[in-house]
VEXLOPA-25969 format. One line per 10 residues: number of its first residue (from 1); their letters; for each residue x, y, z of N, C-alpha, C. Coordinates in pm, whole numbers, padded with zeros to 5 digits. Example, Ala and Ser with C-alpha at 12.3 -4.5 7.8 and 13.67 -1.06 7.14 Angstrom:
// residues 2
1	AS	01319,-00569,00780,01230,-00450,00780,01320,-00330,00780  01285,-00225,00708,01367,-00106,00714,01290,00003,00787
END
This chain:
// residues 354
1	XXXXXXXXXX	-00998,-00806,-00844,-00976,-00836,-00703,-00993,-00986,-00680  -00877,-01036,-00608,-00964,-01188,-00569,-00956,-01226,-00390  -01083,-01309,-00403,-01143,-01348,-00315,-01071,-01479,-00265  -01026,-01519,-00173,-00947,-01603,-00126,-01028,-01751,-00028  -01056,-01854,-00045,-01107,-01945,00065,-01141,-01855,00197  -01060,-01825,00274,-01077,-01799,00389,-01176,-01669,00413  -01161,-01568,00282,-01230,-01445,00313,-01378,-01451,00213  -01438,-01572,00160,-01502,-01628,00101,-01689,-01559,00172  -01651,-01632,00298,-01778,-01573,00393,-01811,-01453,00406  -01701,-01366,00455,-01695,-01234,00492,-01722,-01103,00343
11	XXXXXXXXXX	-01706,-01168,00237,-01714,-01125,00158,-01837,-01127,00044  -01899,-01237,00068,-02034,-01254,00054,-02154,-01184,00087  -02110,-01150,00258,-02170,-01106,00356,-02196,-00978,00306  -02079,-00875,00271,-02082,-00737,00204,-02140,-00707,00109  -02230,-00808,-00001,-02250,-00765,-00107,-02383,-00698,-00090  -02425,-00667,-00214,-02499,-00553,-00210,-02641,-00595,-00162  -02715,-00506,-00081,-02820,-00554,-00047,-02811,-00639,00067  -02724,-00732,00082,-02693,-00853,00197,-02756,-00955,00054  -02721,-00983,-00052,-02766,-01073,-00090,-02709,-01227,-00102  -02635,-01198,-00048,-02521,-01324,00003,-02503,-01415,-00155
21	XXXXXXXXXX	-02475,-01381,-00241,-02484,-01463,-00379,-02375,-01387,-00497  -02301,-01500,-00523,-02209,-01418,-00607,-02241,-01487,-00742  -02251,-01440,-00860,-02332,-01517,-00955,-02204,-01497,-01073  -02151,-01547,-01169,-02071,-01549,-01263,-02024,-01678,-01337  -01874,-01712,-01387,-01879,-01846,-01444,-01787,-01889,-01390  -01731,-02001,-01473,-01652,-02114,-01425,-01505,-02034,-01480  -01409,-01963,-01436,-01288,-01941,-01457,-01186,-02056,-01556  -01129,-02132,-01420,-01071,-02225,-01456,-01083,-02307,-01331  -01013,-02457,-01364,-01050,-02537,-01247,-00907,-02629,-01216  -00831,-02663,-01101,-00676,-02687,-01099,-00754,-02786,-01012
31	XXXXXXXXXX	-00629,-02906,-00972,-00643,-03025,-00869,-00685,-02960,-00744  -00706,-02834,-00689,-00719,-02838,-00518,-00850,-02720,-00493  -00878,-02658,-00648,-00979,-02517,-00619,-01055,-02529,-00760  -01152,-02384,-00754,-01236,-02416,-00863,-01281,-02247,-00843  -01202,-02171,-00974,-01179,-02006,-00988,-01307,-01965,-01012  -01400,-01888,-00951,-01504,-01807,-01050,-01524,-01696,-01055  -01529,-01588,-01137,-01531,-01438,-01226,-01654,-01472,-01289  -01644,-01307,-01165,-01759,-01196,-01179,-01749,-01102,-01178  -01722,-01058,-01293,-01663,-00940,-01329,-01555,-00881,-01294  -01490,-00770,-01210,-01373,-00759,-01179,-01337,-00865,-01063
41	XXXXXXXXXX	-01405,-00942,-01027,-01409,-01054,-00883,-01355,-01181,-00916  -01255,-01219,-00871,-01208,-01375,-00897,-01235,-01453,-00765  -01301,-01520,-00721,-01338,-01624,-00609,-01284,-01774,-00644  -01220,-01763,-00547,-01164,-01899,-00513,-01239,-02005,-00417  -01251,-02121,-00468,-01336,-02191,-00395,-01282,-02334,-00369  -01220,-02433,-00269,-01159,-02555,-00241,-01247,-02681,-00346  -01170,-02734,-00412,-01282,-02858,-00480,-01325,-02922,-00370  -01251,-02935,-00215,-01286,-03062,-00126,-01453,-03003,-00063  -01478,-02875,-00086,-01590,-02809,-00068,-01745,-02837,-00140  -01695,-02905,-00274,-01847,-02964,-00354,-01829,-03083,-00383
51	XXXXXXXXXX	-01973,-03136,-00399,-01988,-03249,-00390,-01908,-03340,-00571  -01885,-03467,-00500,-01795,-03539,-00623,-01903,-03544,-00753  -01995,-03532,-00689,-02131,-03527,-00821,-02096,-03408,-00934  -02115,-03320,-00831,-02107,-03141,-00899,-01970,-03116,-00991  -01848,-03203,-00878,-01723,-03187,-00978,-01740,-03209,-01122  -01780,-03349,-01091,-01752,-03422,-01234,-01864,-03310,-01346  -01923,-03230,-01316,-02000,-03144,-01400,-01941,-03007,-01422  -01868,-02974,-01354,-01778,-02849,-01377,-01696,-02889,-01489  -01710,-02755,-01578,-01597,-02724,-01667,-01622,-02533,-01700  -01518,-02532,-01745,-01487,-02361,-01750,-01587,-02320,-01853
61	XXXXXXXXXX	-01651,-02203,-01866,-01738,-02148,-01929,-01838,-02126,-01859  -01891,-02283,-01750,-02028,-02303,-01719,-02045,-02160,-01589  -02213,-02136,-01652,-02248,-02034,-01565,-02297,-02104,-01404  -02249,-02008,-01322,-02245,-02076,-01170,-02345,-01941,-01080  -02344,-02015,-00946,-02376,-01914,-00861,-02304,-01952,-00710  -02233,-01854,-00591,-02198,-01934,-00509,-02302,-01881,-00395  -02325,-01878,-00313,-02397,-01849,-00189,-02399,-01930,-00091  -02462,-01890,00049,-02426,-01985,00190,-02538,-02038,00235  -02563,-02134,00271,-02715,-02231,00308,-02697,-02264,00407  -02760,-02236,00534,-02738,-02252,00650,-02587,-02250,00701
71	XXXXXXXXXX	-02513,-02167,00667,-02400,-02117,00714,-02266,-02179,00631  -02266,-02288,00563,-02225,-02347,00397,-02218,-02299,00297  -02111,-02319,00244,-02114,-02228,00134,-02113,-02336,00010  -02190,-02295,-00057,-02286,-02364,-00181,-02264,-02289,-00315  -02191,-02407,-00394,-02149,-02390,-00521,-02317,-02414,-00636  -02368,-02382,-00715,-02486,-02382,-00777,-02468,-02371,-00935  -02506,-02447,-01030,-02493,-02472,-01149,-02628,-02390,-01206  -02610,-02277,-01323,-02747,-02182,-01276,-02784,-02276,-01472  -02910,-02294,-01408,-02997,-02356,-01615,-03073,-02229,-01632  -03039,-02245,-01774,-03143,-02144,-01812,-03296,-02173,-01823
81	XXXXXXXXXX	-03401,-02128,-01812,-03514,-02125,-01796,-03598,-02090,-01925  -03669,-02179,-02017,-03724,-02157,-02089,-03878,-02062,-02112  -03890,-01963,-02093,-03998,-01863,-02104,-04076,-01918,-02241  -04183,-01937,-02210,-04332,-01980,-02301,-04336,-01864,-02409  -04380,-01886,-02545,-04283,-01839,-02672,-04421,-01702,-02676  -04331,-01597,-02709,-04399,-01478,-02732,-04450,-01408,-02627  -04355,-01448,-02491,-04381,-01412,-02367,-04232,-01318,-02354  -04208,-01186,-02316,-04110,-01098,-02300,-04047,-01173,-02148  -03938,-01168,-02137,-03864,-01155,-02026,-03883,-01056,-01945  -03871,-01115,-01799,-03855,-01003,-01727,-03741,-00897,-01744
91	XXXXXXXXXX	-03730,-00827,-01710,-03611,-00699,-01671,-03555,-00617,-01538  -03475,-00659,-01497,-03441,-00617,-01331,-03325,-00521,-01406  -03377,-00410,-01334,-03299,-00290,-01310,-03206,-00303,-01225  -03072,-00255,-01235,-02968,-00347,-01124,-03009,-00236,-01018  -02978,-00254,-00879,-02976,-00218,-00774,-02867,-00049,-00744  -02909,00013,-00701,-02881,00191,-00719,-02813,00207,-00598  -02721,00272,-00611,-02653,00267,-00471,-02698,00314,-00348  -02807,00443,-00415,-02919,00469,-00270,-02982,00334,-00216  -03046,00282,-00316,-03106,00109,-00288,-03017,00041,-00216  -02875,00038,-00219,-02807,-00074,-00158,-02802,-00001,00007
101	XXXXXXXXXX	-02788,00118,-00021,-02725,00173,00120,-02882,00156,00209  -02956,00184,00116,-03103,00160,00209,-03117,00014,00300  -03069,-00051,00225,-03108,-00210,00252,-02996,-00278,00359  -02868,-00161,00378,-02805,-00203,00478,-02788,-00083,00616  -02961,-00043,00598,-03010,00045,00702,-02900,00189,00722  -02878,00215,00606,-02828,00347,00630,-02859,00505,00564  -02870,00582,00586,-02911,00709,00509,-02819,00735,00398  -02890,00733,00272,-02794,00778,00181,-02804,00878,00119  -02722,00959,00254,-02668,01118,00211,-02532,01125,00125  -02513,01234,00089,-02432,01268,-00002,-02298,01173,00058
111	XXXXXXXXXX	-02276,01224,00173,-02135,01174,00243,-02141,00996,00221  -02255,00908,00234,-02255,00794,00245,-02232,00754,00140  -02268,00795,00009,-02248,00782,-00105,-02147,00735,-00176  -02051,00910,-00100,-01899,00916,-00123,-01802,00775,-00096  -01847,00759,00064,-01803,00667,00136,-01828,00535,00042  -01961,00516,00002,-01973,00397,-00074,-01877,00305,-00204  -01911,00446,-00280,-01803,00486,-00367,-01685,00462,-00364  -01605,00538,-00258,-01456,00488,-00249,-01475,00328,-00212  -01545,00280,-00117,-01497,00163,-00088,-01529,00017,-00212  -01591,00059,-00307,-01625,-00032,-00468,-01522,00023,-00534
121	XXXXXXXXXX	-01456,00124,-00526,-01370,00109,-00612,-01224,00125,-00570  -01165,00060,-00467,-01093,00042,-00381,-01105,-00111,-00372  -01233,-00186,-00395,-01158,-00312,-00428,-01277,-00399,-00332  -01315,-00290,-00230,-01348,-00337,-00086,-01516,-00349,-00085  -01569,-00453,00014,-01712,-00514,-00005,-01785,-00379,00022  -01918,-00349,-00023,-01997,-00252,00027,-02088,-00304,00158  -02001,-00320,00267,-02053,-00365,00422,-02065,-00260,00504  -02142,-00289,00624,-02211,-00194,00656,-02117,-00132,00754  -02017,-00276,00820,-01918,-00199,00927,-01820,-00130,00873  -01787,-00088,00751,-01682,-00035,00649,-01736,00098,00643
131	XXXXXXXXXX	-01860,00086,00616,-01946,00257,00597,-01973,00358,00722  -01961,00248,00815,-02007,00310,00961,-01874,00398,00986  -01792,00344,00977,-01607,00386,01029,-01642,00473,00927  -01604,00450,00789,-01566,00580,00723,-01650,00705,00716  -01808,00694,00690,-01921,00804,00708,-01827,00914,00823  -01807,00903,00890,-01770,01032,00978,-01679,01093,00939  -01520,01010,00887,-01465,01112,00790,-01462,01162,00691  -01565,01147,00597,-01633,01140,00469,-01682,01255,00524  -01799,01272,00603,-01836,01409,00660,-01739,01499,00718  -01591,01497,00747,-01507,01549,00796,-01412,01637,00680
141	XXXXXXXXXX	-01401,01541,00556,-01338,01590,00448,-01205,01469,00460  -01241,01387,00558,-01060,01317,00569,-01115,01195,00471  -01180,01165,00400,-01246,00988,00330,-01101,00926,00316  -00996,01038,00211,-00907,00945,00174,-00794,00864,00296  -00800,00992,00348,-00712,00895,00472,-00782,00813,00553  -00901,00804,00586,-00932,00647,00638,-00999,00570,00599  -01001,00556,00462,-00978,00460,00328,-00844,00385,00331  -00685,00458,00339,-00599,00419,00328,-00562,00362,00427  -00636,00377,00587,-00639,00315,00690,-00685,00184,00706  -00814,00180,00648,-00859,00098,00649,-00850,-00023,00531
151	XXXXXXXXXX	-00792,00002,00471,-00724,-00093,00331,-00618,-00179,00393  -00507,-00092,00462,-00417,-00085,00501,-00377,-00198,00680  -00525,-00177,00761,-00542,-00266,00832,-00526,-00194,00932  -00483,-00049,00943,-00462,00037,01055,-00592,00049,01129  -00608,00055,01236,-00734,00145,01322,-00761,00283,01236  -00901,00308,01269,-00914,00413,01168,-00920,00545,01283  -00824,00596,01352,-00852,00643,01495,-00785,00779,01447  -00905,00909,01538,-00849,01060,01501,-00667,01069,01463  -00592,00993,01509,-00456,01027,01560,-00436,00992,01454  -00478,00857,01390,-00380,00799,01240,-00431,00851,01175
161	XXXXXXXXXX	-00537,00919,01137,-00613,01018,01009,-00569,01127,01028  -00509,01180,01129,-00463,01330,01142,-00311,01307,01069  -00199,01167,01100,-00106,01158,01074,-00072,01140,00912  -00189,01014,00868,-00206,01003,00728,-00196,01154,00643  -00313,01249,00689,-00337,01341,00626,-00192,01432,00594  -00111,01422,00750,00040,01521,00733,00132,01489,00676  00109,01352,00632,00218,01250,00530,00213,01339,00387  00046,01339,00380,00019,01390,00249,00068,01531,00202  00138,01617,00289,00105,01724,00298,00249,01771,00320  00340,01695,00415,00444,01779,00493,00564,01725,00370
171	XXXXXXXXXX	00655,01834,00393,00762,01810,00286,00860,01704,00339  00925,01647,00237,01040,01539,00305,01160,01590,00354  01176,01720,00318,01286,01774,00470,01281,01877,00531  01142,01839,00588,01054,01945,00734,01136,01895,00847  01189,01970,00972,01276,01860,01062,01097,01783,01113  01156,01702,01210,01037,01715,01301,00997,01775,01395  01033,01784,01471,00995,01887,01616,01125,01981,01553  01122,02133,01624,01215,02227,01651,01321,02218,01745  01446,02241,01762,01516,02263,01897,01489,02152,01999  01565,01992,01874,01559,01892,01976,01705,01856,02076
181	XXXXXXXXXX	01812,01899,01999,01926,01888,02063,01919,01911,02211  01882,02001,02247,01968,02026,02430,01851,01939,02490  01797,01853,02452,01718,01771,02533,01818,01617,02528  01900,01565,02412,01966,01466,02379,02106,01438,02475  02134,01277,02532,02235,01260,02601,02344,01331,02478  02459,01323,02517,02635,01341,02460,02601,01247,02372  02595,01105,02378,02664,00991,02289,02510,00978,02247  02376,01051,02240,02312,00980,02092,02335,01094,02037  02356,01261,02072,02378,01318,01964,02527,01339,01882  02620,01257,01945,02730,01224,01832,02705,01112,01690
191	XXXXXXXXXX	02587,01065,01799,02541,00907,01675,02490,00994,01561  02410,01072,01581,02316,01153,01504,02374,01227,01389  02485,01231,01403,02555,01350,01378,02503,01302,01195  02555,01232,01152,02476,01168,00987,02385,01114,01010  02310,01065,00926,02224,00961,00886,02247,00811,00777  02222,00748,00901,02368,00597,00885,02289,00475,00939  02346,00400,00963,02248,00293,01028,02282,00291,01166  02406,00323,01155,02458,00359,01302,02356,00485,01395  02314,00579,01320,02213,00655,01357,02128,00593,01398  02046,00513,01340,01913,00399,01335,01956,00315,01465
201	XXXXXXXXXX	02034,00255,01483,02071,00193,01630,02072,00281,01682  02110,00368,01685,02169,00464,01828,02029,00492,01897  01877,00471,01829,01742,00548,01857,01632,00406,01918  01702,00306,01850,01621,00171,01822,01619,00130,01973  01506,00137,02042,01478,00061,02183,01507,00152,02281  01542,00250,02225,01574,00389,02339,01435,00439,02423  01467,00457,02554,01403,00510,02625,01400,00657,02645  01324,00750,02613,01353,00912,02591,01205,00927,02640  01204,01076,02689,01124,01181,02733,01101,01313,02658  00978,01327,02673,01026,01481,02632,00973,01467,02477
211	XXXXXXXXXX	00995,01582,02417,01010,01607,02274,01078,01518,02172  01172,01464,02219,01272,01315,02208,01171,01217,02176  01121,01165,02257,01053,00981,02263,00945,01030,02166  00863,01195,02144,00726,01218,02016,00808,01201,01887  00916,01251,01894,00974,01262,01732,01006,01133,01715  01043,01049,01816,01092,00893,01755,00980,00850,01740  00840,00849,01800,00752,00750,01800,00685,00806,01692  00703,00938,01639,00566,00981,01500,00664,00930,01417  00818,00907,01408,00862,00861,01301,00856,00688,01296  00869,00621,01421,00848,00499,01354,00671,00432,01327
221	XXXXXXXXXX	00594,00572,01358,00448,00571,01340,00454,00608,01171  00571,00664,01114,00552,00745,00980,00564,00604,00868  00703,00568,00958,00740,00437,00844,00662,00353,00812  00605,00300,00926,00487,00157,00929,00366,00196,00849  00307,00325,00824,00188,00346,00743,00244,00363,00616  00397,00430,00536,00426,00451,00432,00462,00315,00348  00513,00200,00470,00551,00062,00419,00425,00001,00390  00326,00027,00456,00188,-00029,00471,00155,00012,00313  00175,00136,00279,00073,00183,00182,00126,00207,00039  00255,00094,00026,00320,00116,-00106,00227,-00024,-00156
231	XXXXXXXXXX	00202,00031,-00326,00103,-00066,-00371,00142,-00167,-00381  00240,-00247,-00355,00322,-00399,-00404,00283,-00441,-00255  00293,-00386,-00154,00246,-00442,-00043,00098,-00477,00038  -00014,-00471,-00074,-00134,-00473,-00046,-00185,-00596,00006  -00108,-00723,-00035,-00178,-00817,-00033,-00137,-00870,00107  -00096,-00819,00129,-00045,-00886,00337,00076,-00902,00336  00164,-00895,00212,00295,-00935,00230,00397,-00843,00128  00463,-00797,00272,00583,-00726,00252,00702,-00701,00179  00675,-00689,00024,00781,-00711,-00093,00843,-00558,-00077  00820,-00486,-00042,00917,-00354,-00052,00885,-00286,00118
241	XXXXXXXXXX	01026,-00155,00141,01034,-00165,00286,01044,-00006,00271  01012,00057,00349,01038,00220,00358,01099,00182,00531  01198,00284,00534,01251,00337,00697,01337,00445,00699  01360,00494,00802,01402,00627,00782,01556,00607,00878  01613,00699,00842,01775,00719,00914,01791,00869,00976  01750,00881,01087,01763,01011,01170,01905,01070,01191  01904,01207,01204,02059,01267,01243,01954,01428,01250  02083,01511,01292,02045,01643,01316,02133,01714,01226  02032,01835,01227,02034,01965,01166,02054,02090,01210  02157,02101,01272,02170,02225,01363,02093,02135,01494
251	XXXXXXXXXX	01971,02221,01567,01912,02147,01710,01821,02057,01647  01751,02088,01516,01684,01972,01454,01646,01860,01411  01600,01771,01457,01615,01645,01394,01515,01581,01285  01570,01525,01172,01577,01533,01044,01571,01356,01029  01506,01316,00926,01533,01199,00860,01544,01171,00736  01657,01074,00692,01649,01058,00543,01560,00930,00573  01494,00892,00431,01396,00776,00386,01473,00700,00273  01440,00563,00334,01503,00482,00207,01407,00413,00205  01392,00361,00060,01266,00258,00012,01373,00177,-00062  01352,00010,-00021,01412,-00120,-00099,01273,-00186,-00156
261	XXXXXXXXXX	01355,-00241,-00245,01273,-00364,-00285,01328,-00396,-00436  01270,-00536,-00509,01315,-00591,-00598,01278,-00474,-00755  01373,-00514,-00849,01388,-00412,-00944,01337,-00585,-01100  01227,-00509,-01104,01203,-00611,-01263,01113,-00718,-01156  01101,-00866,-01234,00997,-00994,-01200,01128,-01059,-01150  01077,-01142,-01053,01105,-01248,-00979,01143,-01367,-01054  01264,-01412,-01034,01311,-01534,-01109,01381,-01624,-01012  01390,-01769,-01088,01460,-01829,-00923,01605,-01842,-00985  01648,-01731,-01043,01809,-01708,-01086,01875,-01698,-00932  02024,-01728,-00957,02147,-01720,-00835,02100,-01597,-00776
271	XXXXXXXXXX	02078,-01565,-00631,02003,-01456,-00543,02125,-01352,-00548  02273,-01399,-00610,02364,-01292,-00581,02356,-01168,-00759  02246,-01232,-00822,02248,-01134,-00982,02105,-01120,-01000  02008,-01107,-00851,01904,-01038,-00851,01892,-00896,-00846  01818,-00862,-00907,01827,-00700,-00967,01727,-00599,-00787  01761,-00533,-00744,01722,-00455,-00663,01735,-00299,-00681  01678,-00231,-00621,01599,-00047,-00649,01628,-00008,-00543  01699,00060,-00454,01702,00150,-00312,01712,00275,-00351  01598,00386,-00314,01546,00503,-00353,01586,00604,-00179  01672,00696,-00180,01696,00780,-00070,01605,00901,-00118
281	XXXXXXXXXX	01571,00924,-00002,01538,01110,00017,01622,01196,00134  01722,01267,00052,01780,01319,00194,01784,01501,00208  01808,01535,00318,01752,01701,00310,01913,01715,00318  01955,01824,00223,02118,01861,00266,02129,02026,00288  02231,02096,00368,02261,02196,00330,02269,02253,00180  02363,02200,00104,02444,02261,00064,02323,02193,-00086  02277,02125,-00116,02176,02119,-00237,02062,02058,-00188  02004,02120,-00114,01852,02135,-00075,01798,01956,-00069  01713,01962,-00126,01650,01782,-00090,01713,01692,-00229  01799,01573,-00187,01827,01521,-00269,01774,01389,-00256
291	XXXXXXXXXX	01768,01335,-00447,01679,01241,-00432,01771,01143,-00483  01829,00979,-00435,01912,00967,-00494,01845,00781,-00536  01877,00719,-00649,01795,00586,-00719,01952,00533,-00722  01947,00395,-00679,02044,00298,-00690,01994,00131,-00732  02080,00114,-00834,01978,-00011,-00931,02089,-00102,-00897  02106,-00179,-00804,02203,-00329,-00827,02201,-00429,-00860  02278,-00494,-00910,02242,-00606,-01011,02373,-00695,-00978  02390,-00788,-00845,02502,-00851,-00853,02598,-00724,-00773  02697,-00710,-00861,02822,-00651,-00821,02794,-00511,-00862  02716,-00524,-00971,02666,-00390,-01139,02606,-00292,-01027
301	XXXXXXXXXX	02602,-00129,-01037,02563,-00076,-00977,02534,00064,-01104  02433,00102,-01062,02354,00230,-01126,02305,00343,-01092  02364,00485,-01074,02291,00541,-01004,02226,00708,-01079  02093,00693,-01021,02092,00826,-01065,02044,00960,-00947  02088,01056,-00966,02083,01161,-00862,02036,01263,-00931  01931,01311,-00785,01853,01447,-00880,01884,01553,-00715  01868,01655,-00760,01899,01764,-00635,01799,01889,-00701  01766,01941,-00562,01729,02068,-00571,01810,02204,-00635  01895,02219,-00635,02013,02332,-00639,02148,02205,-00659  02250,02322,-00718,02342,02280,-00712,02441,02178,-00807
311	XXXXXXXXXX	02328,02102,-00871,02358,01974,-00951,02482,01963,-01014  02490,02080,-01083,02656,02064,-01160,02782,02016,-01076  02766,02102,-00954,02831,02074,-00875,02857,01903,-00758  02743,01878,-00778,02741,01715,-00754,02762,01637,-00865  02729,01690,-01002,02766,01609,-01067,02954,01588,-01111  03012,01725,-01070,03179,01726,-01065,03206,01617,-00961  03130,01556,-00846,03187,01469,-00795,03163,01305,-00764  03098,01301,-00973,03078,01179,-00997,03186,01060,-00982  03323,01151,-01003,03443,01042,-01035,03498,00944,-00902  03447,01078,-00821,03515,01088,-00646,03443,00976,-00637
321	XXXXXXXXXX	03282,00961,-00639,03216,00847,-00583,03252,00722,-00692  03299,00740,-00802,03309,00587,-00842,03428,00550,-00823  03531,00613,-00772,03660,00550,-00735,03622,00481,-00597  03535,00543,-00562,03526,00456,-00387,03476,00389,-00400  03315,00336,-00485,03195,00248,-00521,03338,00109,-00548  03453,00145,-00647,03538,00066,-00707,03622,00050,-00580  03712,00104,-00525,03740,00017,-00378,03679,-00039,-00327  03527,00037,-00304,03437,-00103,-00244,03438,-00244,-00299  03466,-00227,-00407,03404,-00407,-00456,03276,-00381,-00564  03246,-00257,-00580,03127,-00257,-00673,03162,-00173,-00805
331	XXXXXXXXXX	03092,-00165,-00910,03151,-00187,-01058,02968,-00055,-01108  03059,00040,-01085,02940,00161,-01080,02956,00183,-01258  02818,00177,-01337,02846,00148,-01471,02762,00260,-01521  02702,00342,-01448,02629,00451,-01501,02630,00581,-01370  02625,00714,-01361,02581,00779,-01288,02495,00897,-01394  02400,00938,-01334,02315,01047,-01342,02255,01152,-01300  02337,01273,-01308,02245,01378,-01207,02157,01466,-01285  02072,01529,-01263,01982,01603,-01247,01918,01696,-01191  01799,01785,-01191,01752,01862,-01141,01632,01804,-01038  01615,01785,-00936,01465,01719,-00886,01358,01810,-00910
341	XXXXXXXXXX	01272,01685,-00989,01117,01688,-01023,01069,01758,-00944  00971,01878,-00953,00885,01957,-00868,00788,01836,-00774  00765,01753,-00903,00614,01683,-00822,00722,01559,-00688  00836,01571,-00684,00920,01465,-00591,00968,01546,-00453  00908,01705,-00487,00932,01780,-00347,00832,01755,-00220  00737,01787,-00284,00616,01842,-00139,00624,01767,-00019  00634,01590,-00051,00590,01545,00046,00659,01372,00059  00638,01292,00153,00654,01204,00155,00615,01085,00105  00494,01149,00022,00404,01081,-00029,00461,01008,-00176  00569,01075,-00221,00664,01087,-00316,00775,00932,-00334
351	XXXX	00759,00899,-00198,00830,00763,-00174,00735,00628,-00225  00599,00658,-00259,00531,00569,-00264,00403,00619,-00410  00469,00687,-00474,00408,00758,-00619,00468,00667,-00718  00528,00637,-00689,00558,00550,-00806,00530,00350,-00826
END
């Protein structure tokens, strides 16, 4: 995990006990910072932060300590201490997680424990306002969902732990509400009629009532926590995108899910022969939930398709789609169908398993 300048304080603050001291070595040291690891912990620290004395004494290996002195944060060069000969060292037993939770005034019952637990190995400080929020759903049975809330930056509030939890749970082509049609004007349920982008406008900024405005708002409540919680997006910034494309199902309304983002490492090659991944989930009549992977590369296009039922039969109309991919302008160099994976049914959760 690393520790960044700015979250330097706040992160100090969490450690165990309140001991405000992060103790480890000298990483490495560049013109503007000065790295130190402690164990799974990388802390970043500004050189303009220690004194020109201390610089000139830094080099990598050396054992350090950082901590805050009257509200400063203080870089420390640790010497070893010569113990008088035939005298044993002391021995400190490291600190027990009942011990830590004690010392940041809390009961450590089973549930706090738990709570503790997830949040050390999740990455996250063992602070006391982190334990307070989660302890209640920890006692509830919900930990993981407002863990993922709280990683994630969401409020950790009954409504998003109830929603988290149905992500986990509901299949990717459950409609949403029942018997939404006879509530819909004429012209959004002609928009609807596929799932298109044209669908996606037809909903975007709409004013609706009713059963209408819950299914739009739990779905663009669905996207923002599934985009939130794909692991490439942890660090605050948005390298891959989940959103969904609504249409109906009989009176039902239904969404397919698409997930983008870059395919392979980042190069500063021509942006038109960057490699990209767009992953659909769509619910169909006629072959149950299909899952469909598209790899582009430039003009190069790749696809592979898995379905519930049916497959042979989608796969007879591999040719159909590459004669059109080839009117389009694109140069389809592989197709693949298949059977879909059991573990790619249950849930939505499936968009962000990999």
């Amino acid at each position: 995990m690393r520790i960044g300048p700015e979250n330097l304080e706040h992160y100090l603050a969490g450690l165990h006990g309140g001991r405000q001291v992060l103790a480890g070595v000298i990483q490495r040291i560049t013109s503007a910072s000065v790295f130190l690891r402690s164990g799974q912990v990388e802390a970043e620290l500004p050189l303009a932060a220690i004194s020109a004395e201390l610089r000139d004494a830094l080099r990598e290996g050396l054992p350090v300590e950082l901590h805050r002195e009257q509200g400063v944060l203080v870089l420390k060069v640790v010497t070893a201490v010569q113990e008088p000969a035939g005298r044993e060292q002391p021995v400190r037993a490291p600190q027990t997680l009942e011990e830590a939770l004690l010392a940041l005034d809390i009961r450590p019952s089973g549930e706090a424990q738990l709570a503790a637990k997830a949040l050390l190995e999740a990455g996250l400080p063992l602070q006391k306002d982190f334990l307070r929020v989660l302890l209640p759903w920890a006692e509830r049975g919900r930990l993981e969902e407002a863990l993922q809330l709280l990683q994630t930056g969401f409020p950790v509030t009954a409504e998003l732990v109830e929603l988290a939890g149905e992500l986990s749970e509901r299949p990717a082509d459950q409609a949403v509400p029942a018997e939404i049609a006879p509530e819909l004007p004429e012209e959004l349920e002609e928009a609807l009629r596929y799932p298109s982008l044209r669908s996606r406008s037809a909903v975007n900024g709409r004013q609706a009532e009713g059963r209408v405005f819950r299914a739009l708002a739990r779905l663009l409540a669905e996207e923002k926590l599934l985009t939130a919680l794909i692991p490439s997006n942890r660090g605050g910034e948005e390298r891959e995108f989940i959103f969904f494309l609504p249409f109906l199902r009989g009176e039902d309304l239904h969404a397919a899910w698409v997930r983008v983002g870059r395919e392979g490492e980042e190069s500063p090659e021509d942006e038109r022969e960057k490699s990209f991944r767009l992953e659909l989930l769509l619910p169909t009549d006629a072959f149950g939930l299909v899952r469909a992977e598209l790899f582009v590369q430039g003009q190069k296009v790749r696809l592979h398709l898995a379905a519930e039922r049916g497959e042979e039969s989608l796969s007879g109309q591999a040719d159909e789609l590459r004669a059109e991919l080839l009117e389009a302008g694109w140069q389809l160099s592989e197709v693949k169908v298949g059977e879909l994976e059991q573990c790619a049914k249950p849930s939505l959760y499936a968009m962000i398993a990999r």
